[in-house]
N, C-alpha and C positions, 0 to 999 in steps of 0.2 A: 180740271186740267184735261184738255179734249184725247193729248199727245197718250197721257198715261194711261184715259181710258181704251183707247183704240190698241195700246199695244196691251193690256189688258186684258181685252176682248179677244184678240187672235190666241192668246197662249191659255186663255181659257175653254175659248169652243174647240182648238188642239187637242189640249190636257181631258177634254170631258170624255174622249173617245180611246185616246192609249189604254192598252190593258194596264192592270195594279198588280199585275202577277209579280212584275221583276221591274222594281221600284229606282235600281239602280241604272236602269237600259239608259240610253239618250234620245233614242228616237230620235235622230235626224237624219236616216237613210230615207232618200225620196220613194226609192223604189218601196222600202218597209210601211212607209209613211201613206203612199195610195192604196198601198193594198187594206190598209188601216182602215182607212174614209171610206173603200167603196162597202166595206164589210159593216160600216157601222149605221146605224139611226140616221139617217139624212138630216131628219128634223134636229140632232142637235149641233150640228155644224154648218148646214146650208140654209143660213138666214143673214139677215143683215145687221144684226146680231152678232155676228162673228166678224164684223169690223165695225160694229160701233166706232164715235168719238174720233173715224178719221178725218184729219182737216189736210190736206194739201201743205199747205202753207207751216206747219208743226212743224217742217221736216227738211228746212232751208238747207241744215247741217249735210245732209244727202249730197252726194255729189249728181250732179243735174241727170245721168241717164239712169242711175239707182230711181231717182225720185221719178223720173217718167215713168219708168216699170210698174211700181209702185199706184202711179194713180191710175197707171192706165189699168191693172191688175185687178183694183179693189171695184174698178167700174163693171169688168166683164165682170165679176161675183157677184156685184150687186145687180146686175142684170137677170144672171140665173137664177142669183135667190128672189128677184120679185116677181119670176113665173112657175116657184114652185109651188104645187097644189098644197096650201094648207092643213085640206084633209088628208092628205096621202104623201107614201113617199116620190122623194125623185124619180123622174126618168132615166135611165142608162143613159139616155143623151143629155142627160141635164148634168146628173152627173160627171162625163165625159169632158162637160164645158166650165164645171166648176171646179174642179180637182187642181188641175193645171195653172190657175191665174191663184188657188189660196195656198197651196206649196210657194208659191213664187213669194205670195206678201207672208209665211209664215217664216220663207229664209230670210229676207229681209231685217222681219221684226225680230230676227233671235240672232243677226249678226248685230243688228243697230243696239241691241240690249244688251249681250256680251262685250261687245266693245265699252259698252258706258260703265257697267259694272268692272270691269277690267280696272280701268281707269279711277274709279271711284275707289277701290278696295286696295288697288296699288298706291292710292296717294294716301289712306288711313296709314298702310305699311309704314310705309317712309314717314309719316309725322311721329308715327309710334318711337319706330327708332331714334329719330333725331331725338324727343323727348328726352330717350332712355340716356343715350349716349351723352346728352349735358347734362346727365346724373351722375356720370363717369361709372353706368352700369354696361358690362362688356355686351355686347349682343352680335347673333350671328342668325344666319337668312338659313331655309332648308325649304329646298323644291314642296308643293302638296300639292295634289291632284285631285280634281272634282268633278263629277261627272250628275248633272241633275237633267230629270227630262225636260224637253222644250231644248234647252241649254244647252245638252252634250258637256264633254269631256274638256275641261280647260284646267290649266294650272297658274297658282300664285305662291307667293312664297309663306309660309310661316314662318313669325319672330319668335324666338328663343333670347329672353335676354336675363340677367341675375339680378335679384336684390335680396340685400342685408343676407347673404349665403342660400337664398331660395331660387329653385328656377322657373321662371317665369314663360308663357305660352303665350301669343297673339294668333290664335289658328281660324281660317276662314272656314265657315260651316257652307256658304250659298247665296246664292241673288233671292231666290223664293224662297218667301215663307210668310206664315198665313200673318202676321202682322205689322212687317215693314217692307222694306225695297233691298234688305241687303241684312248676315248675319257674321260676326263676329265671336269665337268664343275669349274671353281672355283669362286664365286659370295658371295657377300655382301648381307645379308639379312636384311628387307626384300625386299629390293626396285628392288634387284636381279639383280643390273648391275654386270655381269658376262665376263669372259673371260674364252675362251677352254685352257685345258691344252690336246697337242697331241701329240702321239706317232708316230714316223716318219718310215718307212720301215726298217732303220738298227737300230729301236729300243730303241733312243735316245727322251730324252722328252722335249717338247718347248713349253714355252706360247704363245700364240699367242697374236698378236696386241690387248693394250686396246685402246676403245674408242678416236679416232682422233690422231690413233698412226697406222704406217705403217709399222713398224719391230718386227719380233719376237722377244723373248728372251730365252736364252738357259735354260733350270731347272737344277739351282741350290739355294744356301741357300740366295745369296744376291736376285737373282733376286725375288725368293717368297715376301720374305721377303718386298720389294721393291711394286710389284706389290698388294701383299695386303694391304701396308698400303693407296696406292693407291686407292684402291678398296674401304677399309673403309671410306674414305671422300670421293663419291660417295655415300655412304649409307644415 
């Protein structure tokens, strides 16, 4: 999937250069963000490389001068990084030429990703709920706030809902993580024996194994339904 790798590729040669000190930052201050790049290894963010997998055409959803920026953007990168010396690092002026077009496709690629993940997580929300509610289990929404780097600071709601006298958790953990597209916790409070709920690369959402259990389950209304009450005798 060209689309997945290209956006991929930009939040990894990002991600390889932010410091690990303060794991919570957001890094999405432009001004934080150049002084970043000119401070770091050239070699590991001025290659072409760091837009892999892009295709033009991936990106129809774009509104037409988003997606001009974009191509015209990855073109001047790809320019600079095929004059930078191998052996050595950048030039201040190479530098100078690349900074400016991969800030541009790196806001890009982190508003087009927040927006989908937004979307993808608020619509688990609401299936959740509906589930719960033709259970005649009461449920109620509470703001939570997230803030992961690349990503920045965005909020979604967590579900709180009850069954058979237990209270029940649906709380978003994040878009990244090292083996899906999206995480979910979903846990019995308070004892908090919990199961991920994950989003798979084409997008699709699975519980994963409870406790002394080897197989996924696919999300939907039986299996929630199923695995919560599960969850609630646990609590």
């Amino acid at each position: 999937m060209p689309k997945d790798d290209f956006l991929l590729s930009v939040r990894t040669a990002l991600g390889t250069v932010l410091p690990r000190v303060d794991a919570e930052h957001p890094y999405t201050s432009r001004d934080e963000l150049e002084g970043i790049l000119r401070r770091a290894n050239s070699d590991i963010w001025l290659s072409r490389g760091a837009v892999a997998g892009f295709e033009r055409d991936d990106f129809q959803e774009l509104d037409p001068e988003t997606r001009e920026v974009l191509d015209r953007d990855v073109a001047r990168f790809l320019d600079v990084a095929s004059r930078v010396n191998p052996r050595g690092p950048a030039t201040p002026a190479q530098l100078d030429a690349a900074i400016p077009p991969f800030l541009e496709i790196a806001s890009i690629v982190r508003e087009y990703t927040l927006k989908e993940w937004l979307v993808a997580a608020r619509g688990l929300i609401d299936q959740a709920a509906g589930w719960a509610e033709a259970e005649g289990w009461p449920t109620r929404r509470y703001p939570w706030t997230l803030t992961e780097r690349f990503m920045g600071t965005y909020e979604l709601d967590r579900l709180i809902y009850s069954v058979m006298g237990s209270q029940m958790a649906l709380i978003p953990v994040g878009r990244y993580t090292v083996r899906s597209r999206g995480v979910f916790d979903l846990a019995v409070m308070p004892a908090y024996e919990s199961v991920m709920v994950s989003r798979t690369p084409s997008g699709k959402w699975t519980i994963d194994p409870l406790p002394g259990e080897n197989k996924a389950r696919r999300w939907n209304a039986s299996h929630f339904v199923e695995v919560s009450e599960k969850l609630a005798r646990m609590g």
